[in-house]
C-alpha positions in Angstrom: 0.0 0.0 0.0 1.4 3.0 -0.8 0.3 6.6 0.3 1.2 10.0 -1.7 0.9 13.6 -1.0 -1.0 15.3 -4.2 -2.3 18.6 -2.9 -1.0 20.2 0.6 -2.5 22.9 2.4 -4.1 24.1 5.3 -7.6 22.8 5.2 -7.1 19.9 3.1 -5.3 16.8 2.0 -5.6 14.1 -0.7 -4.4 11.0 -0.9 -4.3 7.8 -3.3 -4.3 4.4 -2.4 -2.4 2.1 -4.4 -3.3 -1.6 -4.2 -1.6 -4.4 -5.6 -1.6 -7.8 -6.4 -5.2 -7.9 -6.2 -8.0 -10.8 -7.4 -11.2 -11.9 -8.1 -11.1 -12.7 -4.5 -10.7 -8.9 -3.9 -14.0 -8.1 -6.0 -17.0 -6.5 -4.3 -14.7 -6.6 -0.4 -15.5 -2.9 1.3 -12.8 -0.3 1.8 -13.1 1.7 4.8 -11.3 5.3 5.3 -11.0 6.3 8.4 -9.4 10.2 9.8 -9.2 12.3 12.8 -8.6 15.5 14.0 -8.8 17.4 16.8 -13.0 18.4 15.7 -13.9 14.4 15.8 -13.4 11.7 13.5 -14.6 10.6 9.9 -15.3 7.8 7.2 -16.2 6.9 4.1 -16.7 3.6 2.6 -16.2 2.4 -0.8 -16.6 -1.1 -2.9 -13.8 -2.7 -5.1 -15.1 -3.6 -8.3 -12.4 -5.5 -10.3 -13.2 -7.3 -13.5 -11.9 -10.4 -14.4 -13.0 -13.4 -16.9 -15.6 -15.5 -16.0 -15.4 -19.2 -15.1 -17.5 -21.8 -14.1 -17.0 -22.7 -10.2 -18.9 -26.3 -10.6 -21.7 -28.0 -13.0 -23.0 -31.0 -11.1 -25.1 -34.0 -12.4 -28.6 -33.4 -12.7 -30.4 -34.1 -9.1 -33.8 -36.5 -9.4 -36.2 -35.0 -7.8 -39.9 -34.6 -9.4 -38.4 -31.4 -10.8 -34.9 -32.3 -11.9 -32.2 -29.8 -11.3 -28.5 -29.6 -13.1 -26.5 -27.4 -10.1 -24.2 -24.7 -11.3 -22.3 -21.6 -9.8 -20.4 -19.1 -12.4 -18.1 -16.3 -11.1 -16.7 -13.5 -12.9 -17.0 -9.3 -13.4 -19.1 -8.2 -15.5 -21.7 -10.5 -15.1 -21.5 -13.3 -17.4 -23.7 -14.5 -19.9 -25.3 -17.8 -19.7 -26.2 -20.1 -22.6 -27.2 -23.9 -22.8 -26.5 -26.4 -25.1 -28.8 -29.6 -25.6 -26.6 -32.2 -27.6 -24.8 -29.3 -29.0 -27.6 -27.4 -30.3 -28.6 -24.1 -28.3 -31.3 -25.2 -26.3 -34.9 -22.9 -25.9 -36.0 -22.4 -22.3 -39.7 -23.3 -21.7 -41.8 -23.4 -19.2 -40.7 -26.9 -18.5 -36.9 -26.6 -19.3 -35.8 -23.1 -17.6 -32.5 -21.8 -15.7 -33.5 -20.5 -11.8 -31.1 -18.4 -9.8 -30.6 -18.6 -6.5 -29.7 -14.9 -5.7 -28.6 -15.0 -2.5 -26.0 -17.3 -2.5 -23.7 -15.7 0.1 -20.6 -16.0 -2.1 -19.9 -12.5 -3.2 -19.9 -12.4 -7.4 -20.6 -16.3 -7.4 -23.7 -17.0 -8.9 -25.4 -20.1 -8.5 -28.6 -21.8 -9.7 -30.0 -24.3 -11.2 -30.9 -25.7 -15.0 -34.6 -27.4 -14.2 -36.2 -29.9 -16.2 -40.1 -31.0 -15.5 -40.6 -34.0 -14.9 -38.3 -35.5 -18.0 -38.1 -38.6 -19.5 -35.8 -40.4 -21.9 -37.1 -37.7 -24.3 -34.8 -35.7 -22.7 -31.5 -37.8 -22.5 -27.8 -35.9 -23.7 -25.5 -33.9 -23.4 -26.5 -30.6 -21.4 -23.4 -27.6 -22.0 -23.7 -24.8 -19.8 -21.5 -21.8 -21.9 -21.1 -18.2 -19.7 -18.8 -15.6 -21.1 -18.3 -12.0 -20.6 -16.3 -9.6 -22.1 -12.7 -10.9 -20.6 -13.4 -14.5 -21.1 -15.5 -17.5 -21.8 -15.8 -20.8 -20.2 -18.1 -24.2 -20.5 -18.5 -27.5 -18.7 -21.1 -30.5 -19.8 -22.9 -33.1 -18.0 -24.7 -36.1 -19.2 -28.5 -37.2 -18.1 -29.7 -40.6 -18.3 -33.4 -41.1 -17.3 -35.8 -43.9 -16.8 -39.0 -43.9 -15.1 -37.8 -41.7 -12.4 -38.6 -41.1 -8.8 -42.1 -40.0 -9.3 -43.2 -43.1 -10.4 -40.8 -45.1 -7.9 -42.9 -43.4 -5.3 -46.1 -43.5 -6.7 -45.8 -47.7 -6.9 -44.2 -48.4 -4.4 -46.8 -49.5 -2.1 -48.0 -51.7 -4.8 -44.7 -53.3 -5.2 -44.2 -54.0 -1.4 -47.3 -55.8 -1.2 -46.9 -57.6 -4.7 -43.2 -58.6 -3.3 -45.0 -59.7 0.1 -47.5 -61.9 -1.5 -45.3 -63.8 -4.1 -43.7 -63.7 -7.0 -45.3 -66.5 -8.8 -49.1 -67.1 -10.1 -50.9 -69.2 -12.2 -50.5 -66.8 -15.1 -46.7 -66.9 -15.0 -45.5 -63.8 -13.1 -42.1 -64.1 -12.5 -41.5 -60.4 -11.6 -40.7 -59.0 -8.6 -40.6 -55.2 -9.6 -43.8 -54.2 -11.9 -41.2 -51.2 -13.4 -38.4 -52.3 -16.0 -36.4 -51.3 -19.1 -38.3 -48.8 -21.3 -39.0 -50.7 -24.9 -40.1 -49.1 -28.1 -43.8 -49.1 -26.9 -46.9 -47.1 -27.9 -50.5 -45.9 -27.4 -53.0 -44.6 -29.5 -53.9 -41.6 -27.3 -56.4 -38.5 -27.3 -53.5 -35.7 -26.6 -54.7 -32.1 -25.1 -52.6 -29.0 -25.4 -51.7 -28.0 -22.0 -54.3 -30.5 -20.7 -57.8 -28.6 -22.2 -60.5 -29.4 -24.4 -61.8 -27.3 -26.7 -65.8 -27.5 -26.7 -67.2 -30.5 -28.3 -68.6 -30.6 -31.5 -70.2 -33.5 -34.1 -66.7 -33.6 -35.7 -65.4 -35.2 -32.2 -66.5 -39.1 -33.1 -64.0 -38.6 -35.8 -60.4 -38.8 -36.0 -59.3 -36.8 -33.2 -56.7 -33.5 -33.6 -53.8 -34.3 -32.1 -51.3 -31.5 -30.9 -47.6 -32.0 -30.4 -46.5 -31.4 -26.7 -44.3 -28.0 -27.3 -41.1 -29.8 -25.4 -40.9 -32.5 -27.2 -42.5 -32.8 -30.4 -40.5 -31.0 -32.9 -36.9 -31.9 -31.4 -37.7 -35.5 -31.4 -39.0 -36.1 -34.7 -36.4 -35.0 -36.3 -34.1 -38.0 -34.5 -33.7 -40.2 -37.2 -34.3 -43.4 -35.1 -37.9 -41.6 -34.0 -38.9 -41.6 -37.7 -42.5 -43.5 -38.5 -42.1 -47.0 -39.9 -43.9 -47.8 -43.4 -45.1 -51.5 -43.5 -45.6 -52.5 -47.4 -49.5 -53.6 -47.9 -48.1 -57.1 -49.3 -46.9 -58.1 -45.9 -50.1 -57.6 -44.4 -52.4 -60.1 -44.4 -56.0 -59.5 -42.9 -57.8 -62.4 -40.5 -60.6 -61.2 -39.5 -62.5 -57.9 -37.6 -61.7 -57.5 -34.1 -64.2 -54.4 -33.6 -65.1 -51.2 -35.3 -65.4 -47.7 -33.6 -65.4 -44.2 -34.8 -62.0 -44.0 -36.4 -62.9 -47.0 -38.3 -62.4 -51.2 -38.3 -59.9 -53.2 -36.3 -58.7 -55.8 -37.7 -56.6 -59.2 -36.4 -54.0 -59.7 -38.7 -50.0 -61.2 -39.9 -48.0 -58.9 -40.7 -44.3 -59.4 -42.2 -40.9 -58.7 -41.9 -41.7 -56.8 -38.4 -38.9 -59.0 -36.5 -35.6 -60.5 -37.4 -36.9 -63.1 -35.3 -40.3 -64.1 -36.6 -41.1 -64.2 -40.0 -44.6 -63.7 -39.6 -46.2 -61.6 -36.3 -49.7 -60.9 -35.3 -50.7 -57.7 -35.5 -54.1 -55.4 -34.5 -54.7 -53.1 -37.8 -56.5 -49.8 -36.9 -58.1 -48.4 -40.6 -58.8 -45.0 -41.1 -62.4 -44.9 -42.9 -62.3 -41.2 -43.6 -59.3 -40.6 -46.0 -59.4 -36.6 -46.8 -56.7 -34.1 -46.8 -57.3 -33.3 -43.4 -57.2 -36.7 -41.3 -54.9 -37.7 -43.5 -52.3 -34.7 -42.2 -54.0 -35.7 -38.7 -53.6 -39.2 -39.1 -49.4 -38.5 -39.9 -49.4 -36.4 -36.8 -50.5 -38.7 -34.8 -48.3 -41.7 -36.4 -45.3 -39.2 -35.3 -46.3 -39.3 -31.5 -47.1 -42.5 -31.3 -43.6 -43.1 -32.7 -42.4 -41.2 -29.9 -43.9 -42.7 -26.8 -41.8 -45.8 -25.5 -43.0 -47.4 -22.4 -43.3 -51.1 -21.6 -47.2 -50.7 -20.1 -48.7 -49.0 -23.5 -49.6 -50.8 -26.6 -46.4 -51.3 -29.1 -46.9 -49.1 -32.3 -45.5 -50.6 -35.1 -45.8 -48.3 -38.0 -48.3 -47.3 -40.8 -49.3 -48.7 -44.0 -50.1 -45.9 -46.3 -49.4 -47.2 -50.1 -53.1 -47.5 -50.9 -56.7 -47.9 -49.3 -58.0 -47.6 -46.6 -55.1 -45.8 -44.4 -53.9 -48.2 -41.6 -51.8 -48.0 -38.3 -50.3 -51.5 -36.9 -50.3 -52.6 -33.3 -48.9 -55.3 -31.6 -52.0 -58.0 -30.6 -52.6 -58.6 -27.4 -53.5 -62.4 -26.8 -56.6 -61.9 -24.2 -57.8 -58.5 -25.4 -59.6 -55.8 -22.8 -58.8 -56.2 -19.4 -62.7 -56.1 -18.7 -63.8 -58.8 -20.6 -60.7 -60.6 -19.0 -61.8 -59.3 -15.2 -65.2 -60.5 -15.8 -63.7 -64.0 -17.1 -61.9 -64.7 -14.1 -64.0 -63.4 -11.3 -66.8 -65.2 -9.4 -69.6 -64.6 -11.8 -67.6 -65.6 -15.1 -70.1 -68.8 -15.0 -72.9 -66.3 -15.5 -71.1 -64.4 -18.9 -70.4 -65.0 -21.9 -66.4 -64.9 -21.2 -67.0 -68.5 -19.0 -66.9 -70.0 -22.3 -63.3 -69.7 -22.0 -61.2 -72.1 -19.9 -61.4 -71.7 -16.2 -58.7 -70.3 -15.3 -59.8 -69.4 -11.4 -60.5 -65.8 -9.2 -57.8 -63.3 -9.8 -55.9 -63.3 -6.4 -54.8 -60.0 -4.8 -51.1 -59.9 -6.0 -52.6 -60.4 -9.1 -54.8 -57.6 -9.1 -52.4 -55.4 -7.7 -50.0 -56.3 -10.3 -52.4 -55.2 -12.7 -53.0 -52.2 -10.9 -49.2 -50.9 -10.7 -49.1 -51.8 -14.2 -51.3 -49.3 -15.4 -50.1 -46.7 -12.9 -46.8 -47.3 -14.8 -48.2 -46.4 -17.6 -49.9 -43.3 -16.6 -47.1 -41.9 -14.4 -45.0 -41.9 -18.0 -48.3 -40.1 -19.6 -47.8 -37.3 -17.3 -44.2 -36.8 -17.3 -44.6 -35.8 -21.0 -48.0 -33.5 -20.2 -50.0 -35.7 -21.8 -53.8 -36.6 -21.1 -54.8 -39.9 -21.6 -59.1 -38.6 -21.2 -60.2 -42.5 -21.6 -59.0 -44.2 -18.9 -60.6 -47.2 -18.4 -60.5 -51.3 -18.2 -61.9 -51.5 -21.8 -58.9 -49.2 -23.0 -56.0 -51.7 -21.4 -55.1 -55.0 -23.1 -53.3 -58.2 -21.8 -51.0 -60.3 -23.3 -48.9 -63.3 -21.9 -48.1 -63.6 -18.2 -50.6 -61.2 -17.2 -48.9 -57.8 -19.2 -51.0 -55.2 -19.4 -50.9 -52.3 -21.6 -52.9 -49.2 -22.0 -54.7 -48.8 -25.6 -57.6 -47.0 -27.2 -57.7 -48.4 -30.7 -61.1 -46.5 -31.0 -63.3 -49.6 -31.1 -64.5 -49.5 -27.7 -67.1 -47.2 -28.0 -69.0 -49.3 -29.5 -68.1 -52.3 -28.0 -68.9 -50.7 -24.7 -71.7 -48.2 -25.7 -73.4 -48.3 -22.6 -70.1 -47.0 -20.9 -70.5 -43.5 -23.2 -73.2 -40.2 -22.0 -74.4 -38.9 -25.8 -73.9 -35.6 -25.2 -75.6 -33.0 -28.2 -75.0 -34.3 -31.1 -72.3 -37.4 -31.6 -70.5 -36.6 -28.9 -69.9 -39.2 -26.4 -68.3 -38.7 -22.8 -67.3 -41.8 -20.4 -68.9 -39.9 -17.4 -68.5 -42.9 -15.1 -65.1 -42.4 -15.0 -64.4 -38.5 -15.1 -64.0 -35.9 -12.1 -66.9 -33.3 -12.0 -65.0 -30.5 -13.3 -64.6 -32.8 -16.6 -68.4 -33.3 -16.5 -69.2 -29.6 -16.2 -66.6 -28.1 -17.9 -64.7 -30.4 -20.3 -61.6 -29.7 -18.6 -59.2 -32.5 -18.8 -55.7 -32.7 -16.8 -53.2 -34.9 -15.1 -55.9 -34.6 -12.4 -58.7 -35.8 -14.1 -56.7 -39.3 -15.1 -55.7 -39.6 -11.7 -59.3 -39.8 -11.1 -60.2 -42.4 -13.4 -57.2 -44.4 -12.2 -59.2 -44.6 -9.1 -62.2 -46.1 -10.9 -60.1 -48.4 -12.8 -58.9 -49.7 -9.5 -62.6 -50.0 -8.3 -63.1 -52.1 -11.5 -59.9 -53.8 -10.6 -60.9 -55.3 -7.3 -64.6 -55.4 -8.6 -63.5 -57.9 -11.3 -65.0 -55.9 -14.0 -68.1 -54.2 -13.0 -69.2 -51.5 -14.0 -69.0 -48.2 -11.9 -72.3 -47.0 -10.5 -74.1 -49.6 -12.4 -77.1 -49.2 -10.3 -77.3 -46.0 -11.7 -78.5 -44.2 -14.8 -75.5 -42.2 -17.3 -77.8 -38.9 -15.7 -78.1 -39.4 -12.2 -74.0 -39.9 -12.2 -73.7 -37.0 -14.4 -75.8 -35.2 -11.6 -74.0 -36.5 -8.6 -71.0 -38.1 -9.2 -68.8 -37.2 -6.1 -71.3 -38.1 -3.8 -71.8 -41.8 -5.6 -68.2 -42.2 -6.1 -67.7 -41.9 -2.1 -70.5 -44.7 -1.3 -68.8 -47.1 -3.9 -65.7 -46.4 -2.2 -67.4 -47.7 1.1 -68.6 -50.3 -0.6 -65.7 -52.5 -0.7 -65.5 -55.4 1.2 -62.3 -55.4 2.1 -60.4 -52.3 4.3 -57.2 -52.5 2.5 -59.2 -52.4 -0.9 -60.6 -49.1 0.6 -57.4 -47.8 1.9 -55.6 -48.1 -1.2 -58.6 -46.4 -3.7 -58.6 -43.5 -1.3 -55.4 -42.5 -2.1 -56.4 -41.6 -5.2 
């Protein structure tokens, strides 16, 4: 430190301070001047401001919470820029990819925060770069993120696997598994999908092909990964059986297709046709082909591709050996003797762990739905399939409608509502959300444990319409056994 004498006199005196050797550490630190004489004494106080290039302190792996969170803290003066980079492409913040600061971090110039994702899935897998610069420097570190089903759904099922676990892993249907959540395979689901989880008021267009609406997170950045890219299947290499149903979209069909597997030369496959072929479901029906391509998970209906070299316009499913999971409830609970299903071979009752395996099965399913913001609208035993060793998958190949008429409210014109299994705001309002399929997951469960029936059968489509909430508590009460109760409730 070093003190000179610029201007002498008898009143007053100035002096410099020279300081050397100084750092960032220096930066923002409080200088204090203190004098004295023989009136009293004085001070003034000033801040260092030193500028040096910016640097990244730390960029840590991404922290799995519901919300997941990439921690980061930047130094440097001037405040530095920040920029990310998704697989080395700049990415867009969103509302459900966005950089939070923490502002008070307690570290002088340090800023720290956090890069959060909502609720991601294997959509969102890569390389995140984090890039800050300012006008003496630039710096960038990058992490990798890897996700599965995540914690949210780990949570959500986990009372479900405790008690499957407790109860056995084996069953006449050959379930081997002691954890209902595994690898995610290149499944899909023909789904109704809302934009930002609303519907727009009904109209007679809504028994047709619905519109679907890319999620604005993951749509357009996925397609364009060449692996994501819709499958054609050649018409020659399908061969039609016989109908399986028809609904509002149009016939489903039973089917071998070709050249699917490198294992198989011939598969069995469901074939959804599109009856209506226009310019405008044919755009709608593409869309949709594209976000079917998209969703993965092992608890929703493989997508296979389309078949669009001539008429009619066709998707391909995998086929699903014992169809709806009502008709199969129905056929193995204590009435099957009574229906139609008995005429298949007695197989016995369902037992709990079997149940509840179906149950966390389809809450699987669901839990992946959400984390992409999507709104399933349909939930229902009707609109899940099984396969071998008691899989099941959530579908809606638009046949059930009219399979299961008496489950749809007309509303107006051709509008049809399942109103046994929607919340009250979806009744009065049309408002569908996350919310609303949690809902119907909890009337699913009550068909679950029910072995099929149907919700509020004692009632008429109006008087549930009129008082659903009150109904849905007395069926709740209804069960006969307390755990039954205690686990509905929850939803």
């Amino acid at each position: 430190i070093q003190l000179t004498d610029l201007v002498g006199g008898d009143s007053a005196l100035e002096l410099v301070l020279y300081l050397t050797n100084v750092s960032s550490k220096d930066n923002l630190h409080n200088l204090t001047c203190e004098a004295e004489n023989q009136a009293g004494p004085g001070e003034r106080m000033v801040q260092l401001d030193i500028e040096f290039p910016v640097r990244i302190i730390f960029l840590n792996n991404a922290v799995p919470q519901h919300h997941w969170c990439f921690p980061f803290a930047v130094d440097g003066n001037p405040e530095p820029n920040i920029t990310w980079l998704y697989n080395g492409t700049k990415l867009n913040e969103t509302r459900y990819i966005y950089t939070q600061p923490i502002v008070d971090s307690g570290d002088g110039s340090e800023k720290h925060g956090c890069l959060f994702l909502d609720k991601p899935t294997h959509v969102n897998n890569g390389n995140y770069t984090l890039i800050v610069e300012n006008k003496l420097g630039r710096d960038e570190a990058t992490v990798y993120v890897a996700v599965g089903l995540g914690v949210f759904a780990c949570k959500l099922l986990l009372i479900m696997v405790l008690v499957v676990y407790k109860c056995g892993h084996h069953s006449k249907f050959g379930i081997h598994r002691s954890s209902v959540l595994g690898k995610e395979d290149d499944l899909a689901v023909s789904l109704r999908f809302m934009n930002f989880g609303t519907s727009p008021p009904s109209s007679d267009e809504d028994s047709g092909l619905s519109s679907f609406v890319e999620n604005p997170q993951y749509f357009c950045s996925i397609i364009k990964d060449k692996d994501m890219c819709v499958q054609h299947i050649k018409r020659q290499d399908i061969v039609l059986k016989w109908e399986l149903g028809e609904g509002a979209f149009g016939k489903v069909y039973l089917a071998e297709c070709a050249n699917l597997s490198p294992d198989n030369d011939k598969m069995l496959v469901a074939i959804k046709t599109l009856k209506d072929a226009n310019e405008s479901t044919r755009q709608d029906f593409q869309r949709e082909a594209e976000l079917l391509t998209v969703l993965q998970h092992q608890h929703i209906v493989r997508f296979y591709g389309v078949c669009t070299d001539g008429e009619p316009l066709a998707m391909v499913f995998e086929y699903m050996r014992h169809g709806d999971l009502n008709r199969f409830l129905r056929a193995h609970g204590p009435d099957a003797h009574i229906l139609d299903e008995s005429k298949m071979p007695p197989l016995g009752e369902l037992t709990l762990p079997q149940m509840l395996h179906i149950a966390a099965q389809i809450a699987s399913g669901m839990v992946y739905l959400a984390s992409l913001h999507f709104v399933h609208r349909d939930l229902a035993t009707r609109n899940c399939l099984v396969g071998e060793g008691l899989v099941v998958k959530i579908g809606d190949f638009g046949m059930s409608r009219d399979i299961y008429s008496t489950d749809y409210y007309r509303v107006g014109g051709r509008t049809m509502l399942p109103i046994r299994w929607m919340p009250p705001e979806s009744i009065m309002y049309r408002k569908f959300t996350t919310e609303s399929d949690i809902w119907s997951f909890g009337v699913v469960l009550w068909e679950i444990f029910t072995y099929g029936k149907q919700p509020w059968y004692q009632l008429s489509n109006s008087e549930v319409g009129c008082s659903g909430k009150k109904h849905y508590k007395i069926a709740l009460q209804n069960f006969g056994s307390p755990f039954y109760y205690s686990l509905v409730i929850m939803w």
